[in-house]
C-alpha positions as a LaTeX table, in Angstrom:
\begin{tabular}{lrrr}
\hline
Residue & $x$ (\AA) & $y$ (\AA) & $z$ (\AA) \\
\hline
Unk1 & 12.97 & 22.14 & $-31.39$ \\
Unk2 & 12.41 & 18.40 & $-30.34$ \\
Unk3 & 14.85 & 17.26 & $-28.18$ \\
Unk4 & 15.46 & 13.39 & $-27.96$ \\
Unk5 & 15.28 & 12.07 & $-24.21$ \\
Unk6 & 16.33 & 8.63 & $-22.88$ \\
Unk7 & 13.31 & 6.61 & $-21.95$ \\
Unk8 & 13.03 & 3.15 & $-22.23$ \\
Unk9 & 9.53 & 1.77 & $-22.27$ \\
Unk10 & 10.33 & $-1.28$ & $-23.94$ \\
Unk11 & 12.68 & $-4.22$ & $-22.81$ \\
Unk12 & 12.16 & $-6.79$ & $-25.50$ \\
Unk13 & 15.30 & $-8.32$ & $-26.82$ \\
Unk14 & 15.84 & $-10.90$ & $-29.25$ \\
Unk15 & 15.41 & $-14.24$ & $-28.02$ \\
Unk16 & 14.83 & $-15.90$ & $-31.49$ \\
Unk17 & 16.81 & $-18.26$ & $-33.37$ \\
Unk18 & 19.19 & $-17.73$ & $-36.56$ \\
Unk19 & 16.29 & $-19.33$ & $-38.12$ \\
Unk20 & 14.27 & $-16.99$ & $-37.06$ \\
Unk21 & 15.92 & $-13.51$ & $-38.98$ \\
Unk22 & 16.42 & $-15.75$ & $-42.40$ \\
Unk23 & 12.92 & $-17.48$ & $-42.17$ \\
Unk24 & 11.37 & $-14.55$ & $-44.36$ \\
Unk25 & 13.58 & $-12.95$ & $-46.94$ \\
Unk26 & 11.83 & $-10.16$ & $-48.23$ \\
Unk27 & 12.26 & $-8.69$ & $-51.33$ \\
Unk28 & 13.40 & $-5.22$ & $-50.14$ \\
Unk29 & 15.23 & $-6.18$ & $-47.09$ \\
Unk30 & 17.39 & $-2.91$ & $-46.53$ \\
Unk31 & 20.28 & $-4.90$ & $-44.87$ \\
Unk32 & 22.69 & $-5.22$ & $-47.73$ \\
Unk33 & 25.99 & $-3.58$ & $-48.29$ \\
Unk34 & 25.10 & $-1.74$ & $-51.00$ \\
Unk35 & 23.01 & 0.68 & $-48.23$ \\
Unk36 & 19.88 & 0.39 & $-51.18$ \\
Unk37 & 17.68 & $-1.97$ & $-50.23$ \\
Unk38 & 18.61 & $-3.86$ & $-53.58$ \\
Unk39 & 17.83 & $-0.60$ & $-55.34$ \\
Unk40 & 19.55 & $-0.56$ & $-58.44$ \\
Unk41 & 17.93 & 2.52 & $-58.85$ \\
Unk42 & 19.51 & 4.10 & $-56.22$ \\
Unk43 & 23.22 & 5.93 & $-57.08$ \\
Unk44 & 25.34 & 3.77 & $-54.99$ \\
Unk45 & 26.94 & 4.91 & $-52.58$ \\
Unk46 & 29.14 & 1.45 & $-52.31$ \\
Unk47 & 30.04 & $-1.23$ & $-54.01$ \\
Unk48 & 28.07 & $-3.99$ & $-53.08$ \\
Unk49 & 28.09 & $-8.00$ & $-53.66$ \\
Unk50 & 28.56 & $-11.06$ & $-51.59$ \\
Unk51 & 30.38 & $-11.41$ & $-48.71$ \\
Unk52 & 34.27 & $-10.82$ & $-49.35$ \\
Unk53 & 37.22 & $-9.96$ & $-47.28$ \\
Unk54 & 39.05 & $-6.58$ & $-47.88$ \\
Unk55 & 41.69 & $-5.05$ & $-45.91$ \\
Unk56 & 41.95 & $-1.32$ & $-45.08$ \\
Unk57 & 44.95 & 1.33 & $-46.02$ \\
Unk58 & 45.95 & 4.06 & $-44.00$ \\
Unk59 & 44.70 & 7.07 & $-46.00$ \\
Unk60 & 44.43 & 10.63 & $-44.89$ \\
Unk61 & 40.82 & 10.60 & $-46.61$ \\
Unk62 & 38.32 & 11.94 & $-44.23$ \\
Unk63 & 35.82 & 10.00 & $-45.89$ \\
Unk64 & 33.34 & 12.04 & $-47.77$ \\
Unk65 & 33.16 & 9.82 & $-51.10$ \\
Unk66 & 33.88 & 6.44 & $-51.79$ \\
Unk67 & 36.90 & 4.33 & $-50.76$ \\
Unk68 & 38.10 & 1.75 & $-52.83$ \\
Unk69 & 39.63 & $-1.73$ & $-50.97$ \\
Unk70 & 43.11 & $-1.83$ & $-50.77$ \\
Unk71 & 45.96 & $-4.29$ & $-48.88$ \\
Unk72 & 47.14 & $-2.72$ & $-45.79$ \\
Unk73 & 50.35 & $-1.14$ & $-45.63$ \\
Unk74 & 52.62 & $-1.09$ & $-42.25$ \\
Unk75 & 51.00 & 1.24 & $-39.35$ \\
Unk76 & 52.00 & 5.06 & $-39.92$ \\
Unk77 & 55.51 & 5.27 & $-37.62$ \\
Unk78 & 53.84 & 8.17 & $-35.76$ \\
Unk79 & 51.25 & 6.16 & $-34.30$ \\
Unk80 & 53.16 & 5.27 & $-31.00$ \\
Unk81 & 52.64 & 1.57 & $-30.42$ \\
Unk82 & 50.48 & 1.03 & $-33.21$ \\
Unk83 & 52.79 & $-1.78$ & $-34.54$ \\
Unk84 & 52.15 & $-3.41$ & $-31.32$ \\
Unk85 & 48.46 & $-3.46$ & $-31.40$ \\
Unk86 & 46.77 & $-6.41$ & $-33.71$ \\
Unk87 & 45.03 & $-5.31$ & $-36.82$ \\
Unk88 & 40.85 & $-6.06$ & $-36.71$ \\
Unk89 & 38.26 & $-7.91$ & $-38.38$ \\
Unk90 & 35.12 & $-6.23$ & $-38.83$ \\
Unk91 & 31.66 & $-7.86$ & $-40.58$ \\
Unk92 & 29.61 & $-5.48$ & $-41.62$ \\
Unk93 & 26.07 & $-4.90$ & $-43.31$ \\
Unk94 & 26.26 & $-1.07$ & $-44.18$ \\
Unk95 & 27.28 & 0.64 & $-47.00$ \\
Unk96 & 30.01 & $-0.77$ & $-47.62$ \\
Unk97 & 31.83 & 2.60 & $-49.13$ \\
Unk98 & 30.71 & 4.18 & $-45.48$ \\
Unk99 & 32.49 & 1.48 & $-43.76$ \\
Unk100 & 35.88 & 1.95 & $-46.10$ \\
Unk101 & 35.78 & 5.27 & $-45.50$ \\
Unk102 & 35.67 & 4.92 & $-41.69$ \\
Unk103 & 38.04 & 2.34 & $-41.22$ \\
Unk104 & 40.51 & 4.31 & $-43.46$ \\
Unk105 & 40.41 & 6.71 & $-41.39$ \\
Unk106 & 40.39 & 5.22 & $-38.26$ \\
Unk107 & 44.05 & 3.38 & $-39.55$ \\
Unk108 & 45.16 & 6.95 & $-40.48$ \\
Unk109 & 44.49 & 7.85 & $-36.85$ \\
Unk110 & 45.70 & 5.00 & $-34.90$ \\
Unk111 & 48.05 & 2.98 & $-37.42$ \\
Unk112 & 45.69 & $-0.27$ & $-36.23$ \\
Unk113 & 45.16 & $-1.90$ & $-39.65$ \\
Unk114 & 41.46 & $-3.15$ & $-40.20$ \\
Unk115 & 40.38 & $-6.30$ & $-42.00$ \\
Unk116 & 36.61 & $-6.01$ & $-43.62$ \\
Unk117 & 33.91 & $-8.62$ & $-44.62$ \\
Unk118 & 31.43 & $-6.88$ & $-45.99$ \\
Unk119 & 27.75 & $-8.44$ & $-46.67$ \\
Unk120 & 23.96 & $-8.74$ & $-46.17$ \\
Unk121 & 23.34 & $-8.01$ & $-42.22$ \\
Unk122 & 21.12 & $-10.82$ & $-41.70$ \\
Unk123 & 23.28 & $-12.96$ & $-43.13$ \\
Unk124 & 26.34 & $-11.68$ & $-41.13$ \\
Unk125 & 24.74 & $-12.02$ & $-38.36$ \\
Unk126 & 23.37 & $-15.52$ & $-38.62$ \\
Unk127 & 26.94 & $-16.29$ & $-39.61$ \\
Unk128 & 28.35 & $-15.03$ & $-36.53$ \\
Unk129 & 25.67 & $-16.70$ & $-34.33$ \\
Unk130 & 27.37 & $-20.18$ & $-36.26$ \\
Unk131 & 31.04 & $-19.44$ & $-35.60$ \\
Unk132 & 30.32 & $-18.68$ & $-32.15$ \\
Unk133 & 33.51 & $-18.63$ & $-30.07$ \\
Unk134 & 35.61 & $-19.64$ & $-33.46$ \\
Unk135 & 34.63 & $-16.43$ & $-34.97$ \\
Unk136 & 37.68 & $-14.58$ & $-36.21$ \\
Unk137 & 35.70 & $-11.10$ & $-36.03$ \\
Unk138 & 36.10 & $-8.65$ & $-33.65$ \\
Unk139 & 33.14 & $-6.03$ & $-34.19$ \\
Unk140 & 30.54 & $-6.58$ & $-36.11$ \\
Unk141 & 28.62 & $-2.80$ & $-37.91$ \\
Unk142 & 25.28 & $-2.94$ & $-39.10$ \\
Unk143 & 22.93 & $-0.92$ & $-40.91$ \\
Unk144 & 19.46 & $-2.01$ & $-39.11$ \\
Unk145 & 18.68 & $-2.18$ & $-35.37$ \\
Unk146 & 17.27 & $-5.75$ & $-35.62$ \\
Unk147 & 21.20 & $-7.82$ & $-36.73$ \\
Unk148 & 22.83 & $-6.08$ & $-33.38$ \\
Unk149 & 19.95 & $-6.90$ & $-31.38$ \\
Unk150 & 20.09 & $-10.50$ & $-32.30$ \\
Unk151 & 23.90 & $-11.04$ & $-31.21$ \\
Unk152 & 22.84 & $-9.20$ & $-28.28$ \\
Unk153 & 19.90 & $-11.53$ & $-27.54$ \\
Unk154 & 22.13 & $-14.16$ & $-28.14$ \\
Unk155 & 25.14 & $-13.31$ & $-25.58$ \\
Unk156 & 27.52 & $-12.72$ & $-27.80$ \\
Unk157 & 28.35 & $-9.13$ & $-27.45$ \\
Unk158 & 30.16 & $-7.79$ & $-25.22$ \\
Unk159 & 29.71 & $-4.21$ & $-23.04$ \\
Unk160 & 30.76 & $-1.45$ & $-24.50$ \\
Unk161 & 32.59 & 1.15 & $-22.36$ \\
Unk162 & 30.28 & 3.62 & $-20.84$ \\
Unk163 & 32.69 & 6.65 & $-21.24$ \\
Unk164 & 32.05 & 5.52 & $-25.48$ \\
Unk165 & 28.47 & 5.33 & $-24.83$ \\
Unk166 & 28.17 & 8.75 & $-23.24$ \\
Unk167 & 29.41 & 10.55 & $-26.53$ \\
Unk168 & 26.84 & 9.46 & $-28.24$ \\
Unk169 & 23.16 & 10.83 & $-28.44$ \\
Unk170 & 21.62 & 8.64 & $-25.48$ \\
Unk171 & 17.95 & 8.61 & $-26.89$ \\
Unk172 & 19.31 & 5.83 & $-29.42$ \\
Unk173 & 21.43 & 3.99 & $-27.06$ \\
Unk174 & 19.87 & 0.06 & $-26.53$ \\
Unk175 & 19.04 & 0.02 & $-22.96$ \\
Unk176 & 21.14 & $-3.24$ & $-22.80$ \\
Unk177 & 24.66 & $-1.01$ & $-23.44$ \\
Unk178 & 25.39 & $-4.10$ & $-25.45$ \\
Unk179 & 26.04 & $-2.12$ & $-28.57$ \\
Unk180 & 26.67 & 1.17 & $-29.85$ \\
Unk181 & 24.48 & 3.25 & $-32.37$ \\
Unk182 & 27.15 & 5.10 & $-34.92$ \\
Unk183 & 24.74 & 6.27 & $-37.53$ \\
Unk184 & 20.76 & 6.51 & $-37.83$ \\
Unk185 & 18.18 & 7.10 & $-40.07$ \\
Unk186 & 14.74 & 8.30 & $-40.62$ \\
Unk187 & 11.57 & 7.41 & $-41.56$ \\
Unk188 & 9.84 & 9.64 & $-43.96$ \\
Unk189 & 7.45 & 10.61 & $-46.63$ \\
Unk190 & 8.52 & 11.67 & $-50.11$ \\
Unk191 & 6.09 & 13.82 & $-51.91$ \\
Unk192 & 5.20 & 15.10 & $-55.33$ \\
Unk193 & 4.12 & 18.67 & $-55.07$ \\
Unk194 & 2.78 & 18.79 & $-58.76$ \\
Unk195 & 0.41 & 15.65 & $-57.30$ \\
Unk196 & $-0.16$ & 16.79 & $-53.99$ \\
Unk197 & 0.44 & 19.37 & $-51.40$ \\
Unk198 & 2.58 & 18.80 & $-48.12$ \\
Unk199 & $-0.82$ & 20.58 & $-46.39$ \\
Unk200 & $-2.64$ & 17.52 & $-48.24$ \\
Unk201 & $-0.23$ & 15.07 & $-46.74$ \\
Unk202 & $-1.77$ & 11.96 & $-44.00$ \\
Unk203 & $-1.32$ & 13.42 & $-40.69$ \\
Unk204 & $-0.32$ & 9.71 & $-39.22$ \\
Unk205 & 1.09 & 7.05 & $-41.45$ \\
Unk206 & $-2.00$ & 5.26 & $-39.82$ \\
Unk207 & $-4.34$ & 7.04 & $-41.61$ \\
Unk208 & $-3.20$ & 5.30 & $-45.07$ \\
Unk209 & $-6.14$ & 2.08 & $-44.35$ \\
Unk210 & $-8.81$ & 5.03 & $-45.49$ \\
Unk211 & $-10.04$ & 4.32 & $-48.67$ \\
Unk212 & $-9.34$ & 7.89 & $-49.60$ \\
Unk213 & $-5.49$ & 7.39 & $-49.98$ \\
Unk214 & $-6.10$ & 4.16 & $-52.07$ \\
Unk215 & $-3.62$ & 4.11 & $-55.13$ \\
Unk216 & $-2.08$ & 7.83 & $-53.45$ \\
Unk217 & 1.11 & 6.21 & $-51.89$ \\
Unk218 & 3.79 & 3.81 & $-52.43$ \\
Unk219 & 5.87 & 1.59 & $-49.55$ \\
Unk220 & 8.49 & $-1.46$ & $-49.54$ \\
Unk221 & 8.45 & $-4.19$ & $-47.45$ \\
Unk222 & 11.97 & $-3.42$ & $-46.36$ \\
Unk223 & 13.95 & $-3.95$ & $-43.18$ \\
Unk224 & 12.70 & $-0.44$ & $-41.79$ \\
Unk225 & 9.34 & $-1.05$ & $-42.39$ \\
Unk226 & 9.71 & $-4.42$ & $-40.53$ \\
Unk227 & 11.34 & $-2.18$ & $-37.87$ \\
Unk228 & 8.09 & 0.18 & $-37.79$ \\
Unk229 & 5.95 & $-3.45$ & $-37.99$ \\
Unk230 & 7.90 & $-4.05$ & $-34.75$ \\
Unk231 & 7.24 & $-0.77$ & $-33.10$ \\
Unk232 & 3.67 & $-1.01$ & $-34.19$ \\
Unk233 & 3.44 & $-4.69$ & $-32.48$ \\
Unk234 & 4.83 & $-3.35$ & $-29.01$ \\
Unk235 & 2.70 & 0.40 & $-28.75$ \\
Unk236 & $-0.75$ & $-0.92$ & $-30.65$ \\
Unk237 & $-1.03$ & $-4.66$ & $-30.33$ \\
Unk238 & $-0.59$ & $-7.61$ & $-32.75$ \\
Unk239 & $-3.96$ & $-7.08$ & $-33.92$ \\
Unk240 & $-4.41$ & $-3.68$ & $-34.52$ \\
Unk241 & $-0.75$ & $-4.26$ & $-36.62$ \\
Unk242 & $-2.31$ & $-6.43$ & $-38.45$ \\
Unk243 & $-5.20$ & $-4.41$ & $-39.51$ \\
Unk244 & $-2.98$ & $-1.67$ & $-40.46$ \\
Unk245 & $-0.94$ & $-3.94$ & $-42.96$ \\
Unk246 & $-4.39$ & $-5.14$ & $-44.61$ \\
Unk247 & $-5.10$ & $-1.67$ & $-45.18$ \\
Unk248 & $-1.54$ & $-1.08$ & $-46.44$ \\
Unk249 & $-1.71$ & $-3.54$ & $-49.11$ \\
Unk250 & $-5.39$ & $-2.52$ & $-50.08$ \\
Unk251 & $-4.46$ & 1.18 & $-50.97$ \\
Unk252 & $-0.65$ & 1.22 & $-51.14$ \\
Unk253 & 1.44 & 0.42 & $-54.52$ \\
Unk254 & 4.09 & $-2.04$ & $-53.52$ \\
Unk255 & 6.76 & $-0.49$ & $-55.06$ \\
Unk256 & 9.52 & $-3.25$ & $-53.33$ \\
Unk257 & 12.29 & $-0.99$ & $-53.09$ \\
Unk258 & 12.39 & 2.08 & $-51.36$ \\
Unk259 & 14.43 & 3.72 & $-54.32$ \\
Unk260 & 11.89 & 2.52 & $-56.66$ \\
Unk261 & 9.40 & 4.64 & $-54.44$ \\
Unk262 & 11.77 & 7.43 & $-54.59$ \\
Unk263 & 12.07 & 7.24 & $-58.36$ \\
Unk264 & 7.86 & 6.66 & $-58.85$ \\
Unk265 & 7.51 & 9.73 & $-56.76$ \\
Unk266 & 9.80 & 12.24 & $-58.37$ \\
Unk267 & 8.64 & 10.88 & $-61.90$ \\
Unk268 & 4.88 & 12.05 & $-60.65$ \\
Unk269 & 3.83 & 8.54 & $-61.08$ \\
Unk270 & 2.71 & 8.37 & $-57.61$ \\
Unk271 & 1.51 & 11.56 & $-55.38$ \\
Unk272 & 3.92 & 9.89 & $-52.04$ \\
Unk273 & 5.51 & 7.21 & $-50.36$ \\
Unk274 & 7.02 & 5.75 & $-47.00$ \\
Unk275 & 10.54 & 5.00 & $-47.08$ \\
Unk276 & 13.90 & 6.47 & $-45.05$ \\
Unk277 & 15.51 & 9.90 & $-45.32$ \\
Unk278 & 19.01 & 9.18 & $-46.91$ \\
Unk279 & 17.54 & 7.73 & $-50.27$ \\
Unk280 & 16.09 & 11.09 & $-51.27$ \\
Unk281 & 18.82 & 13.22 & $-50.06$ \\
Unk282 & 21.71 & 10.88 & $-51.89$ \\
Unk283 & 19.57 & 11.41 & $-54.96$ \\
Unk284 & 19.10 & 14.89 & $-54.51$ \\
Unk285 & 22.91 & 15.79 & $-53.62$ \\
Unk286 & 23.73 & 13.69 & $-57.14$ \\
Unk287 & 21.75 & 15.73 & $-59.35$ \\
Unk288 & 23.71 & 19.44 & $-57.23$ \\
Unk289 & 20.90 & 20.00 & $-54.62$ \\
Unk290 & 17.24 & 19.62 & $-53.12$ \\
Unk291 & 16.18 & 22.20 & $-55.43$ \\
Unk292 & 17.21 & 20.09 & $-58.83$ \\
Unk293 & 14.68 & 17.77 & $-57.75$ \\
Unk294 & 10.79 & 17.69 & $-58.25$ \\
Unk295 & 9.74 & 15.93 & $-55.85$ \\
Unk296 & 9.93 & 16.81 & $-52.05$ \\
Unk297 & 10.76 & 15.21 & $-48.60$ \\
Unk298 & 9.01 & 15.61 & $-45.54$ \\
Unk299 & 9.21 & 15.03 & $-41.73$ \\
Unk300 & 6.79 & 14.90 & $-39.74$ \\
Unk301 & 5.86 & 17.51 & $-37.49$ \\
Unk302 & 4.58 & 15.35 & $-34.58$ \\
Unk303 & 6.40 & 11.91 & $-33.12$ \\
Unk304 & 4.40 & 9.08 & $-35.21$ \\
Unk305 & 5.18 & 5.60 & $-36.55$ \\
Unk306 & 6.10 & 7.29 & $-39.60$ \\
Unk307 & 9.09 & 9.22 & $-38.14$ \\
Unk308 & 10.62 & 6.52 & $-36.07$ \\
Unk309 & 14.48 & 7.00 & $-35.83$ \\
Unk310 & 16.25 & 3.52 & $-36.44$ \\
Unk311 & 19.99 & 3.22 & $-35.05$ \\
Unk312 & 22.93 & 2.00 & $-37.50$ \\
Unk313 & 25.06 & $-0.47$ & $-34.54$ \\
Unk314 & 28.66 & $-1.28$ & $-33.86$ \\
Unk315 & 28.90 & $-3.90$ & $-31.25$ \\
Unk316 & 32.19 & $-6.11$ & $-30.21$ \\
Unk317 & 32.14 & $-9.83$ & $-29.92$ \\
Unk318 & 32.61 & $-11.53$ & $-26.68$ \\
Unk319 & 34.81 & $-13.78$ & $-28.73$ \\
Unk320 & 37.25 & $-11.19$ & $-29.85$ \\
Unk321 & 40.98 & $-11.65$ & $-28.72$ \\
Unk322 & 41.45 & $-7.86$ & $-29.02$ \\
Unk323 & 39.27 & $-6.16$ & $-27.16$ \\
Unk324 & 41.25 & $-3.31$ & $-26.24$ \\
Unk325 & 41.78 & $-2.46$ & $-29.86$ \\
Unk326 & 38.15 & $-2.96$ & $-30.37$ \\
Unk327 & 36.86 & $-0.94$ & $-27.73$ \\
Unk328 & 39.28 & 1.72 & $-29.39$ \\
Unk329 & 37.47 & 1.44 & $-32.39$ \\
Unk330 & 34.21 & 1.86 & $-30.88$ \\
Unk331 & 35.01 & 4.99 & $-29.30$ \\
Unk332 & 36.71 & 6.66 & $-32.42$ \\
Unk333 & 33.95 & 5.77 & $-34.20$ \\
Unk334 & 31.15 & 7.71 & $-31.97$ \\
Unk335 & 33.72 & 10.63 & $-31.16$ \\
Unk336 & 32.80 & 13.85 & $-32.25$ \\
Unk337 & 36.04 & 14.51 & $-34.02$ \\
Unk338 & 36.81 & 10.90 & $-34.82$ \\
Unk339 & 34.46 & 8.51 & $-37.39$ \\
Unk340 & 31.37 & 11.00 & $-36.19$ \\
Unk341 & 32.85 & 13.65 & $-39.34$ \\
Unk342 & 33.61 & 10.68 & $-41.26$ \\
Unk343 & 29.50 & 10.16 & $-41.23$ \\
Unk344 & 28.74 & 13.67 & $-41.47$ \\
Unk345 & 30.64 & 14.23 & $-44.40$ \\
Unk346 & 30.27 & 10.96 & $-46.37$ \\
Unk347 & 27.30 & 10.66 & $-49.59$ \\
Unk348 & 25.62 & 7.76 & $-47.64$ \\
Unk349 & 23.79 & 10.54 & $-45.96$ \\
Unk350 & 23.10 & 9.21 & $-42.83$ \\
Unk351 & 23.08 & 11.48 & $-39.13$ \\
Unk352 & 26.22 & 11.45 & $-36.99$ \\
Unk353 & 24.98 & 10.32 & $-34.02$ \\
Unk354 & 26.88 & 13.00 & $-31.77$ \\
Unk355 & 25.67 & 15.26 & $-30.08$ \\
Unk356 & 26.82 & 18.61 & $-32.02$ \\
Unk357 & 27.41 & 17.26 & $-35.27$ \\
Unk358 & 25.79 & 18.09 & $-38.24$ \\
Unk359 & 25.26 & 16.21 & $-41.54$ \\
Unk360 & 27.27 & 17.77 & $-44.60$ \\
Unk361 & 24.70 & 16.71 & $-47.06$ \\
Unk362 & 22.17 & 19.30 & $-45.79$ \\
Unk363 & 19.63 & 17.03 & $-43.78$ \\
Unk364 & 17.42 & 18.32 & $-41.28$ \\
Unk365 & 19.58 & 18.37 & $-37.97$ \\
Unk366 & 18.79 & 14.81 & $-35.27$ \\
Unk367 & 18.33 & 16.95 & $-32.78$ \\
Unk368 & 15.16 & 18.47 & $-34.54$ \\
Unk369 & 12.84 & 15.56 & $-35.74$ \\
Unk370 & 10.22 & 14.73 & $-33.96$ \\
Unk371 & 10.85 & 10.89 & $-33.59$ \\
Unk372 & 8.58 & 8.73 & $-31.00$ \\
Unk373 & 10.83 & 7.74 & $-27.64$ \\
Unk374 & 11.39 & 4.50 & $-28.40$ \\
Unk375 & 13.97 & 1.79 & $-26.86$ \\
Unk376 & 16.38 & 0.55 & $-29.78$ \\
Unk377 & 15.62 & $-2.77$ & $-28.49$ \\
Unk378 & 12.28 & $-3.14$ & $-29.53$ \\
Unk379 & 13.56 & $-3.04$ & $-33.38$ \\
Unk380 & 16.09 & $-6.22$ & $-31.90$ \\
Unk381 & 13.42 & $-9.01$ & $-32.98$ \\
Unk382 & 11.85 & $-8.41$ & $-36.68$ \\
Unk383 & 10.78 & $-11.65$ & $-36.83$ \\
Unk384 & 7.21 & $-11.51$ & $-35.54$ \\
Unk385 & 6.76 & $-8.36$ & $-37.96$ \\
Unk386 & 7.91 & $-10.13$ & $-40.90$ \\
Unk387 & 5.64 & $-13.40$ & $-39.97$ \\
Unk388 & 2.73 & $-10.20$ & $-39.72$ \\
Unk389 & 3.78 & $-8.95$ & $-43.20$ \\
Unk390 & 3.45 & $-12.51$ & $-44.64$ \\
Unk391 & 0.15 & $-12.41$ & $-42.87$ \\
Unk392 & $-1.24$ & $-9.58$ & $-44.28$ \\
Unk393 & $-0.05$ & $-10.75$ & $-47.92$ \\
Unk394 & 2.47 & $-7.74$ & $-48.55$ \\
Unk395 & 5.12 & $-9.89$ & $-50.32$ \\
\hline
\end{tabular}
């Protein structure tokens, strides 16, 4: 069983710009608030659009399906002091059916009333970078790595408390303590055993510039594969990177979304693809199971560039006039009994991040992939790996 540990060979945070992150939008960026990448493919597990304000009820929902926006009712009378404590603004960038659920819950729990904006990350993020101290949010959740490690970059988040920190699995924790990861994902490979064999299967996503596997795989120039451009840059070099991505684009089938991989896969139209855990296993749970499905997933058996675990963040703005309620939030949300079974139970499929808790939708338990040790920090600045993308002409 692999074991994360806390190691933290990288130190790179995000000095760029708001320019920077919206300089290259690519087509699969896998920052919205629909949680698809864009997919329209994919069953959604939220409602997505445009940036709009909702405003959470108390429910007694724990958050396993969708939650639908509603205006907030008075704090539950059995929350003492609750009608004392303000009622928070969140921006967020994950699904945004996740995010309901959690915050419903979290007003169940506490009577503190939340306020929602939900969005593209990016976006968000760039917006809060332009309100600065006038910003009227308090936390801000994302659904990459890179958007948190931009506000961090940028000074505008503040610490989180270290007791919140510590419930959460430490292996995935920025090495700033600037933000907090809530939820993760997985790179993967999806397979089509009538095509191809998981014995068959590259042993290294690196392998995929030999002209053997030309035509054999599928990938999307999404936010996580910026993320693994990013990890690439930092462990093999700019150069080597760069080579890679040629060979990426020679033999790969740009499929642009990572549920249009997952689709092309399962309909045998390609043997494989690169993309992230959840999309298969939301599919999969739709249809009543792993086993209604033809086509297979698999994780590596060795840490490699195509296993890298990518955090989900939470972070609190320095700008926030209620950071006591905040800080609240942040530690329901990572606690083991709090928004942790919120995650594990809800159809996004993502991983609780908590040590001892274990996804409902049947996924392959954190504590047993064999991800590379890797700083959350190095995934803060995408914006070289995007500029290397564009590079390599992968559009």
């Amino acid at each position: 069983m692999f074991m994360f540990a806390r190691h933290h060979p990288f130190r790179r945070l995000a000095a760029a710009g708001a320019a920077a992150i919206l300089a290259v939008s690519l087509a699969a960026c896998g920052s919205g608030a629909s949680g698809s990448d864009g997919d329209s493919s994919t069953p959604n597990p939220g409602s997505s659009g445009s940036a709009v304000d909702q405003t959470t009820a108390a429910s007694t929902g724990g958050g396993s399906g969708p939650a639908t926006a509603a205006s907030s009712g008075s704090p539950s009378p059995s929350q003492d002091g609750a009608a004392d404590k303000a009622p928070l603004t969140i921006y967020t960038g994950q699904h945004e059916a996740l995010v309901q659920a959690l915050t419903d819950a979290f007003t169940a729990d506490t009577g503190i009333t939340v306020n929602l904006r939900a969005g593209d990350d990016a976006e968000l993020a760039n917006q809060l970078i332009e309100e600065g101290d006038a910003t009227p949010a308090d936390l801000f959740l994302s659904e990459e790595p890179s958007p948190m490690g931009l506000l961090d970059g940028k000074g505008l988040l503040a610490a989180v408390d270290t007791s919140t920190l510590d419930e959460v699995d430490p292996a995935l924790v920025p090495s700033s303590g600037n933000w907090m990861p809530y939820a993760a994902r997985s790179r993967v490979i999806y397979y089509n055993p009538n095509l191809i064999t998981v014995d068959e299967l590259p042993h290294s996503i690196m392998d995929l510039t030999d002209p053997q596997w030309k035509g054999k795989f599928g990938y999307a120039p999404s936010g996580a594969f910026a993320a693994t451009v990013s990890y690439l840059i930092n462990t093999i070099g700019e150069d080597k990177t760069l080579s890679w991505l040629e060979g990426i684009k020679a033999n790969g089938v740009n499929e642009q979304t990572n549920g249009k991989i997952r689709d092309a896969v399962e309909a045998g139209q390609i043997p494989f693809g690169l993309s992230n855990h959840y999309y298969w296993w939301i599919l999969a749970n739709s249809k009543g199971g792993p086993d209604k499905l033809t086509s297979k997933i698999y994780y590596f058996d060795h840490p490699d560039a195509g296993s890298l675990v990518m955090a989900s963040g939470a972070g609190i703005l320095k700008a926030s006039k209620h950071q006591s309620e905040a800080q609240q939030f942040l530690a329901w949300l990572g606690s083991a009994d709090g928004g942790q079974q919120v995650i594990a139970g809800n159809q996004a499929a993502q991983y609780p991040v908590a040590p001892g808790v274990t996804s409902k939708a049947g996924l392959q338990p954190l504590s047993e992939l064999h991800a590379p040790d890797v700083d959350q920090s190095v995934f803060a600045d995408t914006a070289a790996a995007k500029d290397l993308i564009i590079k390599a002409g992968i559009a």
